[in-house]
N, C-alpha and C positions, 0 to 999 in steps of 0.2 A: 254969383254971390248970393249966397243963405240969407233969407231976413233972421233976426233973432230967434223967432219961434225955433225957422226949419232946423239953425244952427245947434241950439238949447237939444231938440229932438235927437238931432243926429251924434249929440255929442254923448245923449246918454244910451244910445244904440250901440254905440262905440265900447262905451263900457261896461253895458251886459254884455255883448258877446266875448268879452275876458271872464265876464261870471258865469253865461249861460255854460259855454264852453267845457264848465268843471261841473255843471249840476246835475244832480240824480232826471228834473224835470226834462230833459232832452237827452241823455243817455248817449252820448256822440259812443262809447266803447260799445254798447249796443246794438247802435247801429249799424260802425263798420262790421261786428259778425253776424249782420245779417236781419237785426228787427226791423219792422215793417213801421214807419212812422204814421205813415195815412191810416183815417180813422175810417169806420165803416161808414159812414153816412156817403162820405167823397167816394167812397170806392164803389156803392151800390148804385149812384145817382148818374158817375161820370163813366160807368163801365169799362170797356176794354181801352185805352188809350194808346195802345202798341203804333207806331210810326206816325203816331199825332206831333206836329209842332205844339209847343205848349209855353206861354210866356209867363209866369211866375212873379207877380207883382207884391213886393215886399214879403221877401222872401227870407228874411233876417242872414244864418248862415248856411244856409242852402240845406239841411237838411228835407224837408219836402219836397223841394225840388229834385235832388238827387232821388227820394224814393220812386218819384215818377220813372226817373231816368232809368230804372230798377225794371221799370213796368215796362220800359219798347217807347218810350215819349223819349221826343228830339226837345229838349228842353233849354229856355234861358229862364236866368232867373235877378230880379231885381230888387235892391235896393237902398236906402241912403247912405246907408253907413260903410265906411271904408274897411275898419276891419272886419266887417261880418262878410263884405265879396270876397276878400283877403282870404279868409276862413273858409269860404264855401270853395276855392276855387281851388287851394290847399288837399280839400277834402276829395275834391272832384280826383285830382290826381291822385292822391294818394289810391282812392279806392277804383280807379280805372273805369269811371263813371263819366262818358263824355257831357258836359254841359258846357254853355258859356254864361259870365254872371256878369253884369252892369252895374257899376257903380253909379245911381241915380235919382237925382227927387222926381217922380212921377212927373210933376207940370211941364219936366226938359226932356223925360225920353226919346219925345220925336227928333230931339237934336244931336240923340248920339245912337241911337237903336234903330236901323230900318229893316222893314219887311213887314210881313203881316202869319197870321198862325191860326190853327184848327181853332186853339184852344185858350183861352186867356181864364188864369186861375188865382183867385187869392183866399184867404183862407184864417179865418179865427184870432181876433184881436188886431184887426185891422183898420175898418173904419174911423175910429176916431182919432188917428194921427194925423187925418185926412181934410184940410181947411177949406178945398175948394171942390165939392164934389159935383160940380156939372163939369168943371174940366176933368176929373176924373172918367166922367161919363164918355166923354170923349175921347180920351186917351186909350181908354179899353177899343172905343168902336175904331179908329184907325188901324191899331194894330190887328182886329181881327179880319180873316178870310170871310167873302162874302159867303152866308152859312155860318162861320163859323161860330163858337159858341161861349159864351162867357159864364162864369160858376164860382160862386159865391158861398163858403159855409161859415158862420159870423155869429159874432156873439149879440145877441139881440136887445134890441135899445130899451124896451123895458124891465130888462132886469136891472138897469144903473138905477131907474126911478127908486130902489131900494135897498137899505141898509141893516145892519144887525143890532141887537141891543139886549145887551147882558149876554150877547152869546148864545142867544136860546130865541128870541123874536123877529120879527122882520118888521119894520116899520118903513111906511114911506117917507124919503129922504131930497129926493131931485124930481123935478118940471121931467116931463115926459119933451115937454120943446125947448129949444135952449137957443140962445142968441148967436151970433156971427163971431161974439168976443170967447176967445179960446178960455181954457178953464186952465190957471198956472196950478198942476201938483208940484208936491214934495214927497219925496220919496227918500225911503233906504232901502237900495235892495231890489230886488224888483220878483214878480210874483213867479219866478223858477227859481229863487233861490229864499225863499221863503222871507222877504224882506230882509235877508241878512245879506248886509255889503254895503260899498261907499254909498254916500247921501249927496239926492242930486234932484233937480227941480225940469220938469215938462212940460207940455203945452198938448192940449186936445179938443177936439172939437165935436160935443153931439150932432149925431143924425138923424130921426127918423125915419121908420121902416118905408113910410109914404115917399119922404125925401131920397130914399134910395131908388124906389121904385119908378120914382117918374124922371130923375137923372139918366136911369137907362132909357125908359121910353123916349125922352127928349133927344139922345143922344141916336135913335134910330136902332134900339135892339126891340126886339120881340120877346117877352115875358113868357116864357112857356111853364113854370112851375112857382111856386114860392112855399116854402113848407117849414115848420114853425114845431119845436121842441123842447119838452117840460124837461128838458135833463142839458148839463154841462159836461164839458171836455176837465175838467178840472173845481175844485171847489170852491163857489165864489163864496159862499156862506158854510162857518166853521162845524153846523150839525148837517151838513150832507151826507148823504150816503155813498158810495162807491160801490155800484153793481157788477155781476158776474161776467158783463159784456162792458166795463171800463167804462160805463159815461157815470156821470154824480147825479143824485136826483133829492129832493127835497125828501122827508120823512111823510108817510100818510096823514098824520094829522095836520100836516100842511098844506094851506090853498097852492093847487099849483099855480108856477108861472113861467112861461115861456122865456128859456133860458140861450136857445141855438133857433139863428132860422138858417136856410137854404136856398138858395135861385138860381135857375139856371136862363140863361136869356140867348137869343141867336139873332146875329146881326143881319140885317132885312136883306133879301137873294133879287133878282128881280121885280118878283111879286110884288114886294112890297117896298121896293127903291124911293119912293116918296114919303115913308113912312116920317121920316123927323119932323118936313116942311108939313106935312101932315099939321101934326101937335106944335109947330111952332105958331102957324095958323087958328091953333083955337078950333079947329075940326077934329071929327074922329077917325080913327081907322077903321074900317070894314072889313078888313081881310080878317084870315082864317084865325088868327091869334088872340088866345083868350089867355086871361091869369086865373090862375086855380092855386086854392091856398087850402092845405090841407093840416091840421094839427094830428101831428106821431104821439103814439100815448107810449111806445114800444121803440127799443132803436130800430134803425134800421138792418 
């Protein structure tokens, strides 16, 4: 049983993928002849994934998932809402794309999902539907193969800190840190169909880049990259630009700011099998694993 939040959530997941479904923003005609949905950052970072398992955590109507499926990836793919596995699984068949899709809230996977995979992947507008991200942290580490590697491309918490005004400014608007207590929107429409559609109310919850980072560490993955990007997948602010290589990026006379980050993390192998009780302990780790945070001025 859904508390309110997950319910509210899932009921409005429910009914974008009736709207997503029809919108220019995901292109379902598109796809099935053949366009390529993964963006270049995921596909220079995560390379060849050919006979990788790979597990797809909120996965809305499986299109990314499928494009893996595209790539040589044994793919499952998950998420809350009924009709968007409905939809992905639909599509699975129609386009002779083998996947399997879960219908699940993240916190119960392990109750209906077993096995473990290369590859754990989720991807752009994700986190903050997200209420309890140390069991999230968790959830990734069980299902992955020891080695295996978990990857991250996400819209980065400092760009919420900021809003528009007149259309033409950016002013700062929200706390960079934000409470336990979820944030109730209201909505028409949702941001693939240009606000235009039924009116309907959410539940989300800020993270921190810090809070993401030590949920996996706690959780016993190893940080191997974090990489951090002046430009967006779509336009959060109405004077961006849209480049010859598809990402959005602020205008020159604008301070830049960091709009997409990236992580790639690998669950501890023998080496480092102590690594959680490690950091649950208040000690550090010594091994070979460092985080390196690099800011992209360029896509990738």
């Amino acid at each position: 049983m859904l508390d309110e939040h997950l319910q509210a959530n899932r009921n409005l997941w429910d009914q974008w993928t009736v709207e997503h479904e029809q919108s220019a923003f995901y292109d379902v005609a598109g796809f099935k002849a053949g366009r390529d949905r993964l963006r270049s950052i995921e596909l220079a970072e995560l390379g060849d994934v050919s006979g990788q398992s790979l597990l797809h955590l909120q996965c809305h109507f499986g299109l990314d998932t499928l494009a893996w499926a595209r790539r040589g990836a044994i793919v499952t793919g998950v998420d809350l809402s009924e009709k968007s596995i409905a939809l992905a699984r639909s599509l699975s068949q129609e386009l002779n794309l083998p996947a399997a899709f879960v219908c699940s809230d993240i916190n119960r996977l392990p109750d209906v999902l077993s096995g473990e995979f290369d590859l754990v992947f989720t991807s752009y507008g994700v986190l903050h539907w997200l209420r309890d991200l140390s069991r999230w942290g968790h959830i990734i580490a069980h299902f992955l193969k020891p080695n295996g590697r978990f990857y991250i491309v996400e819209d980065h918490p400092t760009f919420r800190m900021f809003t528009t005004e007149a259309d033409t400014q950016i002013k700062l608007a929200n706390p960079y840190f934000f409470s336990d207590i979820p944030d109730r929107v209201e909505t028409t429409g949702s941001y693939a169909t240009d606000n235009q559609g039924e009116a309907a109310s959410f539940y989300i919850w800020n993270h921190s880049l810090g809070e993401v980072l030590m949920t996996l560490i706690e959780a016993g993955l190893a940080i191997e990259f974090l990489h951090e990007f002046p430009f967006a997948a779509r336009a959060k602010f109405p004077f961006m630009e849209k480049g010859a290589d598809g990402w959005w990026r602020l205008p020159a006379q604008y301070v830049q700011i960091p709009f997409l980050f990236s992580l790639l993390a690998r669950k501890a192998g023998p080496q480092c099998a102590q690594l959680a009780d490690r950091f649950a302990n208040k000690t550090h780790c010594t091994g070979q694993h460092q985080t390196r945070t690099r800011w992209h001025g360029a896509a990738v």
